[in-house]
N, CA, C and O atoms as CSV, one atom per row, in Angstrom:
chain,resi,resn,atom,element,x,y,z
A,1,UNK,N,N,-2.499,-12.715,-11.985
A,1,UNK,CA,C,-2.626,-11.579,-12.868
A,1,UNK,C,C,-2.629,-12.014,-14.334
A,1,UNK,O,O,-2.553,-11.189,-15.244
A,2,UNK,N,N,-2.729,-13.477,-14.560
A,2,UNK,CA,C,-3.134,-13.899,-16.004
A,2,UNK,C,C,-3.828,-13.531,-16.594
A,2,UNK,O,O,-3.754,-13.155,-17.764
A,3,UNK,N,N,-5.020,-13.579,-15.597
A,3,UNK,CA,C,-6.479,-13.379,-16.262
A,3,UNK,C,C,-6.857,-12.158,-15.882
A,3,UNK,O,O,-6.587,-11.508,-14.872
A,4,UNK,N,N,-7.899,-11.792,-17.363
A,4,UNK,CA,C,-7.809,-10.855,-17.579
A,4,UNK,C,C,-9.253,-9.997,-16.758
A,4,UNK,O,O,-9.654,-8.842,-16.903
A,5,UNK,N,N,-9.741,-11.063,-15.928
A,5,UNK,CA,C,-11.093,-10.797,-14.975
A,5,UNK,C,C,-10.048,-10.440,-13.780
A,5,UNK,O,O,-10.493,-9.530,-13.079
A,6,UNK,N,N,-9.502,-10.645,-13.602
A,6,UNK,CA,C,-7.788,-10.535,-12.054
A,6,UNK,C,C,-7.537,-9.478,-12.374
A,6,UNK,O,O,-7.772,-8.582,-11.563
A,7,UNK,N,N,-6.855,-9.078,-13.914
A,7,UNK,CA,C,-6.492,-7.459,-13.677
A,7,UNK,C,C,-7.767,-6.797,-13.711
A,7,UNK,O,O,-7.858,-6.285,-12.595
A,8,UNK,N,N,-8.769,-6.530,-14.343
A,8,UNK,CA,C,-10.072,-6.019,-13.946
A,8,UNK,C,C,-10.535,-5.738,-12.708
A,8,UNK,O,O,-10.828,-4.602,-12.336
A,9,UNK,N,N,-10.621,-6.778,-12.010
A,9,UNK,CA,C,-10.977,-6.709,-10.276
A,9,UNK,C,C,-9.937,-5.602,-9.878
A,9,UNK,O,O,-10.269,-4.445,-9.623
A,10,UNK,N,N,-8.530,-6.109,-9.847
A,10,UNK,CA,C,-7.287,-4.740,-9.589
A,10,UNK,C,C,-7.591,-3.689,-9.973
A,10,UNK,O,O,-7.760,-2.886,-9.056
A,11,UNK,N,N,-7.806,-3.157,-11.339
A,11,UNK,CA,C,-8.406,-2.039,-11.738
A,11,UNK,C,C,-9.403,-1.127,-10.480
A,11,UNK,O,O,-9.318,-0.180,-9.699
A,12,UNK,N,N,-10.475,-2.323,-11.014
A,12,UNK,CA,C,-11.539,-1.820,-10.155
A,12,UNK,C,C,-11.739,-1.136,-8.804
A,12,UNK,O,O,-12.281,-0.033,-8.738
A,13,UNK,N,N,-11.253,-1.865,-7.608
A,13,UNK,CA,C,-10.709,-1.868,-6.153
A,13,UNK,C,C,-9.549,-0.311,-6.649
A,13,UNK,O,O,-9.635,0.862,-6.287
A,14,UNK,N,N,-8.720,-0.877,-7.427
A,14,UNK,CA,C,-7.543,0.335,-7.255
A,14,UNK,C,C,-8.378,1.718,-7.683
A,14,UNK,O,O,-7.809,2.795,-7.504
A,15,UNK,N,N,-9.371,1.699,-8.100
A,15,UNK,CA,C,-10.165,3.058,-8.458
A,15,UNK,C,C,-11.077,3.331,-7.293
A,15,UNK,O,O,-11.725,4.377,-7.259
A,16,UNK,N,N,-11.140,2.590,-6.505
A,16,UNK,CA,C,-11.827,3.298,-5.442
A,16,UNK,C,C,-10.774,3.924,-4.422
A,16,UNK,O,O,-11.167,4.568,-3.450
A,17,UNK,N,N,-9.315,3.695,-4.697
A,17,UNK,CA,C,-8.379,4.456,-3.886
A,17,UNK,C,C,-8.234,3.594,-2.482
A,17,UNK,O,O,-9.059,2.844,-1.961
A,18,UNK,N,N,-7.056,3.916,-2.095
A,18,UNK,CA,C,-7.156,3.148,-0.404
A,18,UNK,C,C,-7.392,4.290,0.624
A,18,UNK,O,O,-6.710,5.313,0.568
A,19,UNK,N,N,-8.077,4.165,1.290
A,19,UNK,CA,C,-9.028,4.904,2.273
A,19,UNK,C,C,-8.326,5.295,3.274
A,19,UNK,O,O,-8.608,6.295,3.934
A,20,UNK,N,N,-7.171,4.417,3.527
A,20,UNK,CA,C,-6.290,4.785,4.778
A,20,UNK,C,C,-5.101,4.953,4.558
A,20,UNK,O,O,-4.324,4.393,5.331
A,21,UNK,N,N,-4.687,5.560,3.730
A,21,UNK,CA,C,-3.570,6.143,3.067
A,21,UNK,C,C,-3.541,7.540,3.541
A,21,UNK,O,O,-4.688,7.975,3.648
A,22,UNK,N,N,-2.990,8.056,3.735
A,22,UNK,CA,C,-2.708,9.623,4.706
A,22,UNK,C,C,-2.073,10.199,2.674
A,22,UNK,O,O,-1.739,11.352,2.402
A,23,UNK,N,N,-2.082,9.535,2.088
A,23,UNK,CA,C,-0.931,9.811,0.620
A,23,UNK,C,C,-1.219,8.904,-0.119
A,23,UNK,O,O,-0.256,8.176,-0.358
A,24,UNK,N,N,-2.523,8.506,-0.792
A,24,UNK,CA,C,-2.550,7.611,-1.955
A,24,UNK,C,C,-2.029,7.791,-3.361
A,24,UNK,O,O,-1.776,8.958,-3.662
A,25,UNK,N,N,-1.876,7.120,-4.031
A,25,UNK,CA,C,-1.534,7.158,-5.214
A,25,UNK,C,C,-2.462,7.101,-5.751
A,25,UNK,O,O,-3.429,6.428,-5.393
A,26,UNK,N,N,-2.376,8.048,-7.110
A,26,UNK,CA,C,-3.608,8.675,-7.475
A,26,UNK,C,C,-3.505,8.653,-8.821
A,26,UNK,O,O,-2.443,9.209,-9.098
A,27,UNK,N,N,-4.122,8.258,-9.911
A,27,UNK,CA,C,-3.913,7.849,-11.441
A,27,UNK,C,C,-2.352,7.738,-11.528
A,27,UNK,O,O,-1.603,8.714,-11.543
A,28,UNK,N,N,-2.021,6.650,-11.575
A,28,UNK,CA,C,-0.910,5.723,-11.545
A,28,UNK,C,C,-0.787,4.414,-11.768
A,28,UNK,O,O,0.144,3.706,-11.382
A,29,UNK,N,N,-2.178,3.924,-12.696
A,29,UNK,CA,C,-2.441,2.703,-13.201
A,29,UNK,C,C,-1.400,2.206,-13.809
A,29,UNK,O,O,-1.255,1.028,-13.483
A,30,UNK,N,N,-0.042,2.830,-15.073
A,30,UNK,CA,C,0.699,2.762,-15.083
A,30,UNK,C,C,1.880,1.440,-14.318
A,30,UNK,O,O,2.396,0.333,-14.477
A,31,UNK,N,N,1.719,2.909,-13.218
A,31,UNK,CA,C,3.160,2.211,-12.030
A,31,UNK,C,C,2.380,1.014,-11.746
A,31,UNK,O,O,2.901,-0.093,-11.877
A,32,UNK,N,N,1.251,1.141,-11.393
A,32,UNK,CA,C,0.655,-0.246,-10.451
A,32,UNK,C,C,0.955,-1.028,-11.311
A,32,UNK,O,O,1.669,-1.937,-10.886
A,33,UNK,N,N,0.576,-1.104,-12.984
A,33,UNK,CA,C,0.541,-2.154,-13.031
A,33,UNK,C,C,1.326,-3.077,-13.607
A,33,UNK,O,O,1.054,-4.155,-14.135
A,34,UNK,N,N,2.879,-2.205,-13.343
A,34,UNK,CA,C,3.998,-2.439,-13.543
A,34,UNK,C,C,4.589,-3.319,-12.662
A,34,UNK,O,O,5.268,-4.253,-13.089
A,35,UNK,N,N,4.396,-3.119,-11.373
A,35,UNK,CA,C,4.847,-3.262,-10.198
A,35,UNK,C,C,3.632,-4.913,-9.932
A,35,UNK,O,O,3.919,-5.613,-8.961
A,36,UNK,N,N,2.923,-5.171,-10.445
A,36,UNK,CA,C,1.427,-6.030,-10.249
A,36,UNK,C,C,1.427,-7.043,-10.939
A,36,UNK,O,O,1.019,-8.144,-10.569
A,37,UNK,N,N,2.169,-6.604,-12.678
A,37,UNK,CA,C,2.634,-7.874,-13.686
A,37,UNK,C,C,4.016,-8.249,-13.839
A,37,UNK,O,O,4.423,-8.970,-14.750
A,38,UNK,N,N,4.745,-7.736,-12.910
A,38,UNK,CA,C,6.349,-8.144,-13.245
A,38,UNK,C,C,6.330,-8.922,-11.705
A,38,UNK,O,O,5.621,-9.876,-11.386
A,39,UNK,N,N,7.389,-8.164,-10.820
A,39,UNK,CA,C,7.966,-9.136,-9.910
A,39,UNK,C,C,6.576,-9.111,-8.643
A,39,UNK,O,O,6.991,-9.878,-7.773
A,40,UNK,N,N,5.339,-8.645,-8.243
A,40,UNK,CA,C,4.912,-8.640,-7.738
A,40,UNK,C,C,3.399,-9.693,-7.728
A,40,UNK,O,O,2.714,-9.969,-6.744
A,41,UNK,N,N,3.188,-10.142,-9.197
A,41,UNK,CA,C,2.365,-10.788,-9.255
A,41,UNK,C,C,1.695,-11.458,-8.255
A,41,UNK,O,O,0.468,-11.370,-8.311
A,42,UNK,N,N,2.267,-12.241,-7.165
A,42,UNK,CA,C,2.017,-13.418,-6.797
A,42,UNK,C,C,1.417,-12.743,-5.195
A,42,UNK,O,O,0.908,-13.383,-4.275
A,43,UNK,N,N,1.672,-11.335,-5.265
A,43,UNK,CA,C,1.625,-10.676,-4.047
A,43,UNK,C,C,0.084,-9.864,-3.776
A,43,UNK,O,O,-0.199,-8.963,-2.986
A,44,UNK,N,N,-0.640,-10.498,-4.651
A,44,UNK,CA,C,-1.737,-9.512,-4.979
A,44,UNK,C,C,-2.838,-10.709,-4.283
A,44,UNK,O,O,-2.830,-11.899,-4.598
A,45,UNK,N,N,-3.723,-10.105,-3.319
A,45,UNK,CA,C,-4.991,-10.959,-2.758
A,45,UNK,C,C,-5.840,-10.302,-2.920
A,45,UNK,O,O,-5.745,-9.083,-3.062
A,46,UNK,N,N,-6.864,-10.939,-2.939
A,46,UNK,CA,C,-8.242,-10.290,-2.752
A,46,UNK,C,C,-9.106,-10.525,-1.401
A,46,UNK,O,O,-8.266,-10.960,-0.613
A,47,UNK,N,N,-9.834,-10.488,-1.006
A,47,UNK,CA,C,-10.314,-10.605,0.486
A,47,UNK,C,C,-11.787,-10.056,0.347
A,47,UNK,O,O,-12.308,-8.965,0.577
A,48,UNK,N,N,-12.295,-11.425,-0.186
A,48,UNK,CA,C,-13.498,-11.655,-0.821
A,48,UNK,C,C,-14.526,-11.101,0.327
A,48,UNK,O,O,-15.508,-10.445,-0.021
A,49,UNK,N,N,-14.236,-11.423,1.889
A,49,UNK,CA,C,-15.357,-10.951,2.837
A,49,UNK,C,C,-15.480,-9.270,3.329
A,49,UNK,O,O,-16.349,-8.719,4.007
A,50,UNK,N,N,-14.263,-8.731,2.703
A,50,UNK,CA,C,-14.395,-7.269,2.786
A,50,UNK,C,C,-14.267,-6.202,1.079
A,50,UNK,O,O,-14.072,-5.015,0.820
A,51,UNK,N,N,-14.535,-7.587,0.195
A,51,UNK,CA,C,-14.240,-6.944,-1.220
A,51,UNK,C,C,-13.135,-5.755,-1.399
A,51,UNK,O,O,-13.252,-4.693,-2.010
A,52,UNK,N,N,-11.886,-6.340,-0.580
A,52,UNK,CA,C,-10.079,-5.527,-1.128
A,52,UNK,C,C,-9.636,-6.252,-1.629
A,52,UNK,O,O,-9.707,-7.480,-1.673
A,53,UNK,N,N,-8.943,-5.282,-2.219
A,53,UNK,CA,C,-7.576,-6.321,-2.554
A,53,UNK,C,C,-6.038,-5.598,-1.886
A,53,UNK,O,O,-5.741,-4.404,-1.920
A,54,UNK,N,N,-5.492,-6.352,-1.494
A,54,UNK,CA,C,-4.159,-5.974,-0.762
A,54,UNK,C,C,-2.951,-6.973,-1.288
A,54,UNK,O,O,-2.668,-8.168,-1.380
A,55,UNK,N,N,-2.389,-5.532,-1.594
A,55,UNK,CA,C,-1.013,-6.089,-2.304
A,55,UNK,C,C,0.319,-6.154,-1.092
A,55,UNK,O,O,0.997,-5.196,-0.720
A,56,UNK,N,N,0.391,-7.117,-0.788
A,56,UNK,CA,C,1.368,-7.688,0.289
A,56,UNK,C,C,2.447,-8.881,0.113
A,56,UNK,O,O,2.567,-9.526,-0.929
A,57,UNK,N,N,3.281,-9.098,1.390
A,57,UNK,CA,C,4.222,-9.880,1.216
A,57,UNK,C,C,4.672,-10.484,2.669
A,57,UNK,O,O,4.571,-9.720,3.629
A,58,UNK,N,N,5.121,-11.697,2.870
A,58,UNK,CA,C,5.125,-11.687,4.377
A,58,UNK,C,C,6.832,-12.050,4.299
A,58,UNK,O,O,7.365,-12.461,3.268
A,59,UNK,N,N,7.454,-11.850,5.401
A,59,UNK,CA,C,9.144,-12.006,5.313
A,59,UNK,C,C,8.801,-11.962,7.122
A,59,UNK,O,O,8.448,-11.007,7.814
A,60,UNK,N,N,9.123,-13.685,7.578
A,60,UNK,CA,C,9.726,-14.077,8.956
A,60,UNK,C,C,8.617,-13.525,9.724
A,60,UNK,O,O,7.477,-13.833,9.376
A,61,UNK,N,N,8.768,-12.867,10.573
A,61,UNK,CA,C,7.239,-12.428,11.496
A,61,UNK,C,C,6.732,-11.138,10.667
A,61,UNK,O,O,6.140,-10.305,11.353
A,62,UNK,N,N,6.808,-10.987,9.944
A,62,UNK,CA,C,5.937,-8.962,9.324
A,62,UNK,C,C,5.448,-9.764,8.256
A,62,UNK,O,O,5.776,-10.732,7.570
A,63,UNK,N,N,4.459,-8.892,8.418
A,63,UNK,CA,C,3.020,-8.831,6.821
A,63,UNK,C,C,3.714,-7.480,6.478
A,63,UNK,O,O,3.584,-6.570,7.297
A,64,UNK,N,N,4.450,-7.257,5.329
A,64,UNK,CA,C,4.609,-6.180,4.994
A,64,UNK,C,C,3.016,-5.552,3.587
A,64,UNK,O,O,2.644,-5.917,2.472
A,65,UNK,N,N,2.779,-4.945,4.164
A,65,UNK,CA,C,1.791,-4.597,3.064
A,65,UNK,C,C,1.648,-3.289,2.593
A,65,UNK,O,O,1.367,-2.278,3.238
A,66,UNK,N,N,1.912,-3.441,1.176
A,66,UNK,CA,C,1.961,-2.420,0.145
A,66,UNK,C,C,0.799,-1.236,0.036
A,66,UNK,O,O,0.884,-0.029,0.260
A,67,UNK,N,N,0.081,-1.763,-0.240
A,67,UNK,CA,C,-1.152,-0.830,-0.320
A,67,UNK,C,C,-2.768,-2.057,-0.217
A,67,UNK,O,O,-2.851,-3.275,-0.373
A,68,UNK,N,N,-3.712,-1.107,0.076
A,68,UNK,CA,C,-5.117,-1.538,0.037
A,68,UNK,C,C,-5.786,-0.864,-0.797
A,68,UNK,O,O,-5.720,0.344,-1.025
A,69,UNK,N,N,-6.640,-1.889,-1.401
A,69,UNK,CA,C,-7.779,-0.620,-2.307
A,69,UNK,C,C,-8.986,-1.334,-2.260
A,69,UNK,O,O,-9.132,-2.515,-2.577
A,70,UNK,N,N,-10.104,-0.324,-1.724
A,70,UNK,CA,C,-11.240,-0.913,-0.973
A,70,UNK,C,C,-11.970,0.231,-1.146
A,70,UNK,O,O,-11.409,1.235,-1.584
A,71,UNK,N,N,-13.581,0.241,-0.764
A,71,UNK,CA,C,-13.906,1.917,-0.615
A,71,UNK,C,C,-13.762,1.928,0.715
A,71,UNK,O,O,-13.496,1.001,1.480
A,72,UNK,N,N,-14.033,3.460,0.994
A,72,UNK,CA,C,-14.022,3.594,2.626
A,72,UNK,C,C,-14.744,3.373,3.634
A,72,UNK,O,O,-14.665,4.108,4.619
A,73,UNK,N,N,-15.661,2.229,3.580
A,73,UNK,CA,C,-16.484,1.933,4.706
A,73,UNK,C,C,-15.519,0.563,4.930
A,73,UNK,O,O,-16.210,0.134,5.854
A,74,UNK,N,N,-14.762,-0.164,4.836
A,74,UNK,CA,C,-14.223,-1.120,5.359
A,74,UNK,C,C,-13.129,-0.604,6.447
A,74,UNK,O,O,-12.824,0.568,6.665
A,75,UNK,N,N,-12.624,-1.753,7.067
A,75,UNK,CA,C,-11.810,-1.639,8.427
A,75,UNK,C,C,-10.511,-2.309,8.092
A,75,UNK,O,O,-10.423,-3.499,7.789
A,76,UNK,N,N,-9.577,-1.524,8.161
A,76,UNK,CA,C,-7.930,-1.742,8.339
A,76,UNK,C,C,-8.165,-2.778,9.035
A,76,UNK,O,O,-8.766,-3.654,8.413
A,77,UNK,N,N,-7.905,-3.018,10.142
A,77,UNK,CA,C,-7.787,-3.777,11.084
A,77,UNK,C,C,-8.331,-5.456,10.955
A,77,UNK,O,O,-7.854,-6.470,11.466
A,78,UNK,N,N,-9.620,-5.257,9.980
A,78,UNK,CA,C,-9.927,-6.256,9.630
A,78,UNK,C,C,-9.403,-6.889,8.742
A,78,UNK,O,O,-8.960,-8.038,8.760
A,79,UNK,N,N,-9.432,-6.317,8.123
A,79,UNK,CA,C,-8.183,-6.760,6.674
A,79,UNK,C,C,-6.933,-7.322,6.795
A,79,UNK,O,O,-6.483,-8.356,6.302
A,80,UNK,N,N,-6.322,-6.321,7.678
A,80,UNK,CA,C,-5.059,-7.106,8.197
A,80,UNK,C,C,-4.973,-7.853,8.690
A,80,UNK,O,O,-3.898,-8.440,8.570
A,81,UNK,N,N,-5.989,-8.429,9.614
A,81,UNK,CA,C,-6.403,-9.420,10.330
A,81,UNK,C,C,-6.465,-11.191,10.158
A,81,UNK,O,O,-6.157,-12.278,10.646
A,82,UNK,N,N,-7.242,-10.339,8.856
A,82,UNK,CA,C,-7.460,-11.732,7.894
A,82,UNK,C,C,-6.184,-11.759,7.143
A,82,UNK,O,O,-5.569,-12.818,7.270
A,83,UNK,N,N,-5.644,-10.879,6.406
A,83,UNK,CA,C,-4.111,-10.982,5.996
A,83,UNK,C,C,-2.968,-11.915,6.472
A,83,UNK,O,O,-2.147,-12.539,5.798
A,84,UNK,N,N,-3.114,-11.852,7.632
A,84,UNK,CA,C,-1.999,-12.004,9.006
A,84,UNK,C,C,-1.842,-13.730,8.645
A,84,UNK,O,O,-2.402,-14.363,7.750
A,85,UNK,N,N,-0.792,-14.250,9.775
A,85,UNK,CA,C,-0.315,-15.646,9.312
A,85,UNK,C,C,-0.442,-15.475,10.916
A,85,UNK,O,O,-0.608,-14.472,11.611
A,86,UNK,N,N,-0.275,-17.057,11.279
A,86,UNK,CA,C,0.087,-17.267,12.532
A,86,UNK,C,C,0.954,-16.989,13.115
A,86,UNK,O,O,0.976,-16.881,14.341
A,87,UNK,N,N,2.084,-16.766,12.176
A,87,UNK,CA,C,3.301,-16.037,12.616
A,87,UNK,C,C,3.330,-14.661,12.406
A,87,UNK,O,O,4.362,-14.076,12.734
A,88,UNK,N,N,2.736,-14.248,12.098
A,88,UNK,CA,C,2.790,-12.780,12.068
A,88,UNK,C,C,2.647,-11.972,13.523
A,88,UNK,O,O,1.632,-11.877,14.213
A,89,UNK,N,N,3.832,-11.478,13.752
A,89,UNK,CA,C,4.196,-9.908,14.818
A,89,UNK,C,C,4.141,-8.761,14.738
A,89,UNK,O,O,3.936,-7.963,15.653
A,90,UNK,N,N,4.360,-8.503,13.378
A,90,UNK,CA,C,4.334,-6.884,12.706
A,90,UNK,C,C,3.363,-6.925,11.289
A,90,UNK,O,O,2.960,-7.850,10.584
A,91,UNK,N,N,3.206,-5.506,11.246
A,91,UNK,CA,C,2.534,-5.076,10.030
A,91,UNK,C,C,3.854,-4.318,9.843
A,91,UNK,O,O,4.311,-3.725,10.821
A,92,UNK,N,N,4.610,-4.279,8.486
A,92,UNK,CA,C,5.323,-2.907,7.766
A,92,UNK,C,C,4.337,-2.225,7.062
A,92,UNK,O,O,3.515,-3.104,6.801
A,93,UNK,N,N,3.891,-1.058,6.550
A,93,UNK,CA,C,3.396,-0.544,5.993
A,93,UNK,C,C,3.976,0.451,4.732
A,93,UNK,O,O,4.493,1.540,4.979
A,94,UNK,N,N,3.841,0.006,3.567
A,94,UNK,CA,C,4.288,0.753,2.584
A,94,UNK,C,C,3.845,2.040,1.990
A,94,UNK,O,O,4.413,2.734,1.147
A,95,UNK,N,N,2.721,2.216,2.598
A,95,UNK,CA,C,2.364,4.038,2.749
A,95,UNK,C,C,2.059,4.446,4.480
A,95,UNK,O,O,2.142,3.740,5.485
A,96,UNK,N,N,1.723,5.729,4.321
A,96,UNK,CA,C,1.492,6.607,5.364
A,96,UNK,C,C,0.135,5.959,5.864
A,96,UNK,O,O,-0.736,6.215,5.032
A,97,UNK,N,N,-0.227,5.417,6.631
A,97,UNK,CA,C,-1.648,5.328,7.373
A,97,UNK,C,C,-2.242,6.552,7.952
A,97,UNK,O,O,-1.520,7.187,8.721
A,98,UNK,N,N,-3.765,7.116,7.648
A,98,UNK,CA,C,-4.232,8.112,8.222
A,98,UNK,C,C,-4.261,8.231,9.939
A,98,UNK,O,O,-4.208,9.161,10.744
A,99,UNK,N,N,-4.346,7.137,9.997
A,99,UNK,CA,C,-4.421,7.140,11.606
A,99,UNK,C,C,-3.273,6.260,12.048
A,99,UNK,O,O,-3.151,5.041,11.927
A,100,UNK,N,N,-2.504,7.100,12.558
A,100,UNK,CA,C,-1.178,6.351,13.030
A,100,UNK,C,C,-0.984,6.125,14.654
A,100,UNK,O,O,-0.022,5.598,15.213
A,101,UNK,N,N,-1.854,6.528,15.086
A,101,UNK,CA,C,-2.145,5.936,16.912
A,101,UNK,C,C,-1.676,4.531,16.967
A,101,UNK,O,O,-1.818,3.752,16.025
A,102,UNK,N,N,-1.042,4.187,18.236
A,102,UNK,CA,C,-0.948,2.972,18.422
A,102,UNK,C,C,0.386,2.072,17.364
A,102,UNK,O,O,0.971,1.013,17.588
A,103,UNK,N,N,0.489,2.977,16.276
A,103,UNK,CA,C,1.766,2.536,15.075
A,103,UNK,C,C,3.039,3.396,15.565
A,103,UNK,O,O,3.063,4.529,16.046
A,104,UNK,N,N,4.149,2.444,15.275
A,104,UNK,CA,C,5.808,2.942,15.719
A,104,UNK,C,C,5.812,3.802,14.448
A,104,UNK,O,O,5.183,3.345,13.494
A,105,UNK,N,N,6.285,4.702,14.335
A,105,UNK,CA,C,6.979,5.466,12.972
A,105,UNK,C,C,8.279,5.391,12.612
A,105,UNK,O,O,8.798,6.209,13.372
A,106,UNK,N,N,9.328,4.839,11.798
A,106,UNK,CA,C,10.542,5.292,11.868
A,106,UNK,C,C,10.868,5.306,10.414
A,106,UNK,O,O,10.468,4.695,9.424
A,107,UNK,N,N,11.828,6.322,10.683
A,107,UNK,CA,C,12.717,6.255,9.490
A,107,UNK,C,C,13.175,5.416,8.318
A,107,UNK,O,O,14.252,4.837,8.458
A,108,UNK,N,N,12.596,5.284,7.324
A,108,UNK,CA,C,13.419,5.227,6.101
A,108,UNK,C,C,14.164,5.129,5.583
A,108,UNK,O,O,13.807,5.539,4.478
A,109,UNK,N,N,15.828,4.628,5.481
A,109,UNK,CA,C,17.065,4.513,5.129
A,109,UNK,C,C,17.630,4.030,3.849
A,109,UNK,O,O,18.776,3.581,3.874
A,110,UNK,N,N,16.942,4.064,2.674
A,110,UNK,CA,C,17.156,3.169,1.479
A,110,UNK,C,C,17.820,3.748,0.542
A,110,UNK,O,O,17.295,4.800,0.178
A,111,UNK,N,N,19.174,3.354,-0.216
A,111,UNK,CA,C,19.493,3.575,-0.931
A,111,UNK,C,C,18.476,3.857,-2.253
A,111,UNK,O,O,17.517,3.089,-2.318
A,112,UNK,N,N,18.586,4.855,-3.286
A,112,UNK,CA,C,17.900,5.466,-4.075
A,112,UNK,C,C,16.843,5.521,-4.240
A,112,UNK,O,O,16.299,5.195,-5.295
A,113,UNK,N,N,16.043,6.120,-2.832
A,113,UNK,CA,C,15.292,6.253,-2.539
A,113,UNK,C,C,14.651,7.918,-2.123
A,113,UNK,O,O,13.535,8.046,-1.619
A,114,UNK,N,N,15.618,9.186,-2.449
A,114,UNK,CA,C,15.534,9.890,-1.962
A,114,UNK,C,C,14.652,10.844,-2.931
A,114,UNK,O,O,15.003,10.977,-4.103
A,115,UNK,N,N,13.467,11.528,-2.417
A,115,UNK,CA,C,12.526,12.114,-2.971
A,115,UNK,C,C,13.348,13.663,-2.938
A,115,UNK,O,O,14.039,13.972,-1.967
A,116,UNK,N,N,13.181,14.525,-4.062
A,116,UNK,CA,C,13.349,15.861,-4.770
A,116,UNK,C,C,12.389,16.389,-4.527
A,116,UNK,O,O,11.363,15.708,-4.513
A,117,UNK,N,N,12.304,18.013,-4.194
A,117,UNK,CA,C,10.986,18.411,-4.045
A,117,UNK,C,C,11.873,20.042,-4.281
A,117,UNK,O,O,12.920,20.472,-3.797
A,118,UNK,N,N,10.870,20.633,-5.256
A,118,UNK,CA,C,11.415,21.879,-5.800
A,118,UNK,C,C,11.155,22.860,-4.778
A,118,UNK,O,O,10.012,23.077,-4.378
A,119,UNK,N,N,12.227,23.494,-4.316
A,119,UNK,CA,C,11.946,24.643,-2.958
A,119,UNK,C,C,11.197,25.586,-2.912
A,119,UNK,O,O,10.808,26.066,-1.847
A,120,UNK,N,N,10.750,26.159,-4.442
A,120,UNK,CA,C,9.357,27.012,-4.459
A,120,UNK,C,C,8.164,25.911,-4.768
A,120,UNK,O,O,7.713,25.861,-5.913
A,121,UNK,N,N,7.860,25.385,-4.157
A,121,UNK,CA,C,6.978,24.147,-4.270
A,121,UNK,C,C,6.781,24.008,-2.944
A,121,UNK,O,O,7.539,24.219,-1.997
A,122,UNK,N,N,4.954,23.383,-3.026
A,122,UNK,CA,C,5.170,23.166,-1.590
A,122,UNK,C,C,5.344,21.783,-0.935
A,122,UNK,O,O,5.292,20.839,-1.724
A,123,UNK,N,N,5.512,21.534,0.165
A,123,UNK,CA,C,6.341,20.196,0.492
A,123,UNK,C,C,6.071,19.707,1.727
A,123,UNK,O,O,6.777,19.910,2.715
A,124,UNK,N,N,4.784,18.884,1.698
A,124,UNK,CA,C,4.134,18.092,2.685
A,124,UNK,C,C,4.652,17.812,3.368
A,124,UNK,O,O,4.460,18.209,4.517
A,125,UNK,N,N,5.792,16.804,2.980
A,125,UNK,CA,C,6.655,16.197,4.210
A,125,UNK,C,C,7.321,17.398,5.132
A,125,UNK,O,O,7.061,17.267,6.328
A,126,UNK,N,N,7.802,18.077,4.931
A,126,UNK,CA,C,8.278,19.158,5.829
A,126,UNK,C,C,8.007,19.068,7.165
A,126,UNK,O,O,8.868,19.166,8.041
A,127,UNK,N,N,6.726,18.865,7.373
A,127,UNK,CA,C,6.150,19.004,8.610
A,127,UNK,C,C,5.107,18.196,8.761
A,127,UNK,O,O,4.276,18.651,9.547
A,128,UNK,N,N,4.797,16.988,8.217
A,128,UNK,CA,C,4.655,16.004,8.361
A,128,UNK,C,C,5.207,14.765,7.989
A,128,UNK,O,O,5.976,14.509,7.063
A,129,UNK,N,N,4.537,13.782,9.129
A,129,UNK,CA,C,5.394,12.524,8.850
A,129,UNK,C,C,4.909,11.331,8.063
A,129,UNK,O,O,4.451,10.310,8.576
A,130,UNK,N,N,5.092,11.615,6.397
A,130,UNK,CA,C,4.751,10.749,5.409
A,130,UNK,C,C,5.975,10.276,4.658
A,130,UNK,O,O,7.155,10.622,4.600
A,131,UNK,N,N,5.125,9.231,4.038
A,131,UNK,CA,C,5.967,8.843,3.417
A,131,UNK,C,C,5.419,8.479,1.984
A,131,UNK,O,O,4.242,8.129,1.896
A,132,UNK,N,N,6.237,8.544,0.815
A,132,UNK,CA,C,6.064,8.211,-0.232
A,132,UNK,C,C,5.296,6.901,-0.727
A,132,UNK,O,O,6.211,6.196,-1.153
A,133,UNK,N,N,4.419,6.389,-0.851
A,133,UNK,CA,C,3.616,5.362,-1.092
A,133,UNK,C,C,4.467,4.230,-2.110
A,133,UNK,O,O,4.612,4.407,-3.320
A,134,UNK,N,N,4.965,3.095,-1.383
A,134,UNK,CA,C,5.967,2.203,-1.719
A,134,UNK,C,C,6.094,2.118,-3.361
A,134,UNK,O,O,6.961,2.482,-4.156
A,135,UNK,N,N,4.470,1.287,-3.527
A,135,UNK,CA,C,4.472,1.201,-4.850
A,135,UNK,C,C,3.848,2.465,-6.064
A,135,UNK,O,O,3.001,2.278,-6.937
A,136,UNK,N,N,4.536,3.642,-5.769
A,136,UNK,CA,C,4.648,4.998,-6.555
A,136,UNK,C,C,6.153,5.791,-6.707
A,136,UNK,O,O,6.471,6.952,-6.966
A,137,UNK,N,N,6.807,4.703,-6.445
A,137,UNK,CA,C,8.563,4.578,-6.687
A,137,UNK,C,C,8.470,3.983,-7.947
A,137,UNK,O,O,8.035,2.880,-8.279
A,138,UNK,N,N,9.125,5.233,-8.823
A,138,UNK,CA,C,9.543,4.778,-9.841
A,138,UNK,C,C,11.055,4.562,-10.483
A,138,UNK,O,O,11.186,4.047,-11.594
């Protein structure tokens, strides 16, 4: 994220939105690129054969991965694919995936982490099962 063609590309990709986000983050160049030039730098790839970039991290067997930003004719699956390590067992996922077939769902438990939502307001999560898009924690 030195260069200034690196944050550009980020830019770029992050304006086409991630496609499989059930809950993207949505003009928040900001947060991203808070979260992109401080402790996350090193976590940012690009994936030159499907033109994304995926902001990830791997810890013991999981690819935990933050978000994708790609347009929407590319394939999850591929991406992660190529992402993946030899050791890799799990995907964590730091947002909601649109299509959650075949994915475990669970709970959330993190200290100060708890989202406010004004009761005359309306409130997605209620009755669905999302989650706050990792890097849109502020």
């Amino acid at each position: 994220m030195a260069l200034s063609q690196d944050r550009e590309l980020l830019l770029r990709k992050y304006s086409q939105s991630n496609p499989f986000s059930a809950l993207p983050m949505v003009d928040n160049i900001g947060l991203l690129m808070f979260y992109c030039l401080q402790f996350m730098n090193n976590n940012i790839y690009y994936i030159e054969k499907c033109d994304a970039i995926v902001i990830a991290a791997y810890k013991d067997d999981k690819l935990l991965c933050f978000d994708i930003f790609c347009d929407a004719k590319k394939d999850m699956g591929e991406i992660l694919s190529i992402m993946a390590l030899d050791s890799t067992k799990y995907v964590v996922f730091g947002f909601t995936p649109k299509q959650i077939y075949n994915y475990k769902i669970s709970q959330v438990n993190e200290t100060n982490t708890t989202l406010f939502i004004l009761k005359s307001k309306e409130n997605l999560f209620a009755h669905n099962q999302l989650m706050f898009p990792l890097l849109s924690h502020a």
